[in-house]
C-alpha positions in Angstrom: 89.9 116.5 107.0 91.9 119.1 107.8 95.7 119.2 107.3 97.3 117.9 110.3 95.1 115.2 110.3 95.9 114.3 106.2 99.8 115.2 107.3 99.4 112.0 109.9 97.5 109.8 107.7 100.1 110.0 104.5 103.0 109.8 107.3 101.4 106.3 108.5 100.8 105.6 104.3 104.8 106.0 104.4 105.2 103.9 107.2 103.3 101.3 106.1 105.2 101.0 102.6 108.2 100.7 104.8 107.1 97.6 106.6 105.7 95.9 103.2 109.2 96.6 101.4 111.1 95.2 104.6 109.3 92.4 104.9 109.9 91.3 100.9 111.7 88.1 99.6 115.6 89.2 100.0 115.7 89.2 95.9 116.5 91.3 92.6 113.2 91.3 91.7 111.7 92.5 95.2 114.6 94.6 96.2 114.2 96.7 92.7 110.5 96.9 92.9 111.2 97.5 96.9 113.5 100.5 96.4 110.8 102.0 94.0 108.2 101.9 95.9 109.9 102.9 99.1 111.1 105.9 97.1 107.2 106.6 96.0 105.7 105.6 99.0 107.5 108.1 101.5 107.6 110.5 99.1 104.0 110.9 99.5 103.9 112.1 102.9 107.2 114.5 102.4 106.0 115.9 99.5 102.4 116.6 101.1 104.4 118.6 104.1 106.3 120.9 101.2 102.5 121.5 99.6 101.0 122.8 103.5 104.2 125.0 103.2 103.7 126.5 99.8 104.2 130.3 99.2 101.1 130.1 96.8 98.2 128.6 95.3 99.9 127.9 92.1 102.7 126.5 94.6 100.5 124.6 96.2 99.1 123.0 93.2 102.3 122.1 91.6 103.5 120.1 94.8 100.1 118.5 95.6 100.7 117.5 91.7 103.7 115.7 92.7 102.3 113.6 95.8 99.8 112.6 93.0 102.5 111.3 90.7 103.8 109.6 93.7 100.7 108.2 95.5 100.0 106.6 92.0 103.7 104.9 91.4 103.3 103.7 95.1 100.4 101.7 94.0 101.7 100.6 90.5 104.4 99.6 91.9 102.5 97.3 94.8 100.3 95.7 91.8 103.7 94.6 90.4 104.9 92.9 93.4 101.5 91.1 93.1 101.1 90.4 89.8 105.0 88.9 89.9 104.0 86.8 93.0 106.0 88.5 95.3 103.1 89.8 97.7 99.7 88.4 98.0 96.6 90.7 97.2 94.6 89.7 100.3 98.1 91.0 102.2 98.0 94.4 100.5 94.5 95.3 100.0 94.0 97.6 102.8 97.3 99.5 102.2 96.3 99.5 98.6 92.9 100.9 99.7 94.6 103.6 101.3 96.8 104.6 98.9 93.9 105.2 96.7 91.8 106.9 99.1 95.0 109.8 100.1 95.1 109.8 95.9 91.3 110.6 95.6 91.8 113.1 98.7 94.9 115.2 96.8 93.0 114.9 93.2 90.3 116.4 95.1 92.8 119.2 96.8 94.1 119.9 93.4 90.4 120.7 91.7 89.3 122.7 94.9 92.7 125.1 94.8 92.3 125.5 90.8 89.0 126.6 91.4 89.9 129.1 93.8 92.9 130.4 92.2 
């Protein structure tokens, strides 16, 4: 995959957290939970376009650390919505899917750039 084509698919990953969170119950619980995973979600994709524009390896590895941290709070914080009832898991299985694949990909990013470092 190159990087372009990962830049478009966490971008879509963003947009796709935005449509779940707007279309939540208007309450406390979901508009907490909402806000954090909004947050998360779309900080995926704009901290994955700082990591393409890192002045270095180690650079590079620090920020693809952080879309890690956030991929992985997106999808804690989509298991909460579903185990409080607020989302059902057939609804957000795909997007969950996703979010774990873009984690596997950067995990993946992370090992290969430590190696070559």
């Amino acid at each position: 995959m190159t990087r372009d084509e990962f830049k478009n698919r966490t971008k879509a990953y963003a947009l796709r957290v935005i449509r779940l969170v707007e279309a939540l119950p208007r309450d406390a619980i979901s508009k907490t939970i909402g806000h954090q995973l909004l947050r998360a979600g779309t900080s995926v994709a704009a901290n994955y376009r700082a990591a393409i524009r890192s002045k270095s390896t180690a650079d590079f590895i620090s920020k693809m650390g952080t879309v890690e941290e956030e991929c992985d709070e997106s999808l804690f914080w989509i298991e909460l919505l579903i185990d409080c009832g607020r989302v059902k898991a057939n609804r957000v299985s795909s997007l969950m899917a996703e979010g774990e694949e873009i984690l596997a990909i950067t995990v993946a990013s992370i090992k290969t750039a430590r190696r070559s470092k």
